[in-house]
Residue frames relative to the residue before (quaternion, step in Angstrom):
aa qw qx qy qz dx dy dz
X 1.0000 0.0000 0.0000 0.0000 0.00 0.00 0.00
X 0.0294 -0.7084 0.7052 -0.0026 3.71 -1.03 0.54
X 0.5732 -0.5447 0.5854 0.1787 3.04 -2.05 1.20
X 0.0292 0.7800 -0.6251 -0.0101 3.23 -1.21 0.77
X 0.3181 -0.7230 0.5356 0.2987 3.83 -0.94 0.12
X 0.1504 -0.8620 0.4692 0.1186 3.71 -1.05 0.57
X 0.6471 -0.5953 0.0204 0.4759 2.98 -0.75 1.64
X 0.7545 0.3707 -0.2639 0.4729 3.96 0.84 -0.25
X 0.6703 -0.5667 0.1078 0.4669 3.51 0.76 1.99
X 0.5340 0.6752 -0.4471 0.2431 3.98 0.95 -0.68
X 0.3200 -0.7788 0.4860 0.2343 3.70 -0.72 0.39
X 0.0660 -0.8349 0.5444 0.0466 3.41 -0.32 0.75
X 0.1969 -0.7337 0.6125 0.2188 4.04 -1.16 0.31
X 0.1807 -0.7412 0.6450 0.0431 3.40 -1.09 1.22
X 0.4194 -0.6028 0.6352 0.2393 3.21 -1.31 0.70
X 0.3590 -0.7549 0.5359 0.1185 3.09 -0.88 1.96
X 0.5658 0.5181 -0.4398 0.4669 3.79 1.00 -0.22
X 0.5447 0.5418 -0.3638 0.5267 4.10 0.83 0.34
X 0.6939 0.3975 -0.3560 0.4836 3.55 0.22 -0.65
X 0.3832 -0.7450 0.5446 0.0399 2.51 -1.74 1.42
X 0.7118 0.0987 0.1117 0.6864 2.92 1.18 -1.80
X 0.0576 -0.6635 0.7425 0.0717 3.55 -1.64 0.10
X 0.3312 -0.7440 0.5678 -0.1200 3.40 -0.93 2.06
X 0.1375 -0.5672 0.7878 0.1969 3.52 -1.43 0.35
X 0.2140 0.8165 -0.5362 0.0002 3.53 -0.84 0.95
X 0.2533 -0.5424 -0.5176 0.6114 2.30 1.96 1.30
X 0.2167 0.6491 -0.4958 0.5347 3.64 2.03 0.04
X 0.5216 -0.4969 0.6473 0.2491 2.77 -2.27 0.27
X 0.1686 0.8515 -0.4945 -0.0441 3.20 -0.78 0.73
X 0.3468 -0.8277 0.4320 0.0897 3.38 -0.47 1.63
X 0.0009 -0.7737 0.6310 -0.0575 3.80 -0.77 1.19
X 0.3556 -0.8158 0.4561 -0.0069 3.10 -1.08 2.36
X 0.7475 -0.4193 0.3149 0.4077 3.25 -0.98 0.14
X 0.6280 0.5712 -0.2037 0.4877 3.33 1.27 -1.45
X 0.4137 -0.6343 0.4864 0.4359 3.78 1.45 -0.31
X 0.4934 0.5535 -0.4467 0.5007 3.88 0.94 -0.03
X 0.2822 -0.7866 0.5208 -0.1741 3.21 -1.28 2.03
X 0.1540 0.8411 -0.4854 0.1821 3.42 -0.16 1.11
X 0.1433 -0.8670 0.4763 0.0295 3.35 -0.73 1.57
X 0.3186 -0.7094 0.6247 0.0711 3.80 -0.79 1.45
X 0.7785 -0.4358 0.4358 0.1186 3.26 -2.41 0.32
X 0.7370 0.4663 -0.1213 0.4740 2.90 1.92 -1.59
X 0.5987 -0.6174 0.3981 0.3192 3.10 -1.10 1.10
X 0.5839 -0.5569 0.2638 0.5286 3.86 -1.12 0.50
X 0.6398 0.4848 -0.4425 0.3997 3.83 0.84 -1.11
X 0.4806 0.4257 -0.6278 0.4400 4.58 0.32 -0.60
X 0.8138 0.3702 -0.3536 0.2750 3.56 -0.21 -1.53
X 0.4961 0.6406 -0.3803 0.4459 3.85 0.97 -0.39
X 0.7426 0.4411 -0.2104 0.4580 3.44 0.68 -1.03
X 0.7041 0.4401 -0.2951 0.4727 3.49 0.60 -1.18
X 0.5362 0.6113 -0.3993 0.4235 3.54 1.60 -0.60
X 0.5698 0.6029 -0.2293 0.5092 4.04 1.64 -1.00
X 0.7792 0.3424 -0.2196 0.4769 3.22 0.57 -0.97
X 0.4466 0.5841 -0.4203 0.5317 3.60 1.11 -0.31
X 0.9049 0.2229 -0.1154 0.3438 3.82 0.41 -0.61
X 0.3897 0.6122 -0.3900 0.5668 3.02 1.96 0.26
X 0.6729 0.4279 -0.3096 0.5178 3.60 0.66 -0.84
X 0.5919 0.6085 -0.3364 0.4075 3.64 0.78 -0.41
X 0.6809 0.3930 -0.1424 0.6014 3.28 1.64 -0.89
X 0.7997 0.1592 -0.1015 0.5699 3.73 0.89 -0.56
X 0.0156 0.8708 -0.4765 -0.1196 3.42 0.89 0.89
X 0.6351 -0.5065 0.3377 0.4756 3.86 -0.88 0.78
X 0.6152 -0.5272 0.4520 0.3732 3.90 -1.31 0.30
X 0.5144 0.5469 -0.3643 0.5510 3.70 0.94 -0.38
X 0.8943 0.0276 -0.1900 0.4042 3.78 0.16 -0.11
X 0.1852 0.6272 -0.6064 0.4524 3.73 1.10 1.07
């Protein structure tokens, strides 16, 4: 899951295992498997990354939770 901001300041978490695509349109605008469309604050590369690190930790979780 990753933290995101919607376009009216509210923070929302999206399951990063849903996203299909991620759009400059010029917002960011994220489009889910489910076909359900939801546009954030963060440019496409923040949401790309946090989308990496969201699954990098999945794979190397931090020493505190092993």
């Amino acid at each position: 899951m990753i933290e995101l901001t919607r376009l009216n300041g509210l923070p929302v978490v999206v399951n990063a295992d849903l996203i299909k695509f991620i759009e400059a349109t010029p917002d960011t605008l994220i489009s889910l498997t489910t076909g359900e469309k939801l546009m954030v604050r963060e440019p496409v590369h923040l949401v790309a990354q946090r989308v990496v690190q969201y699954r990098h930790e999945i794979v190397h979780p931090p020493e505190s939770e092993r």
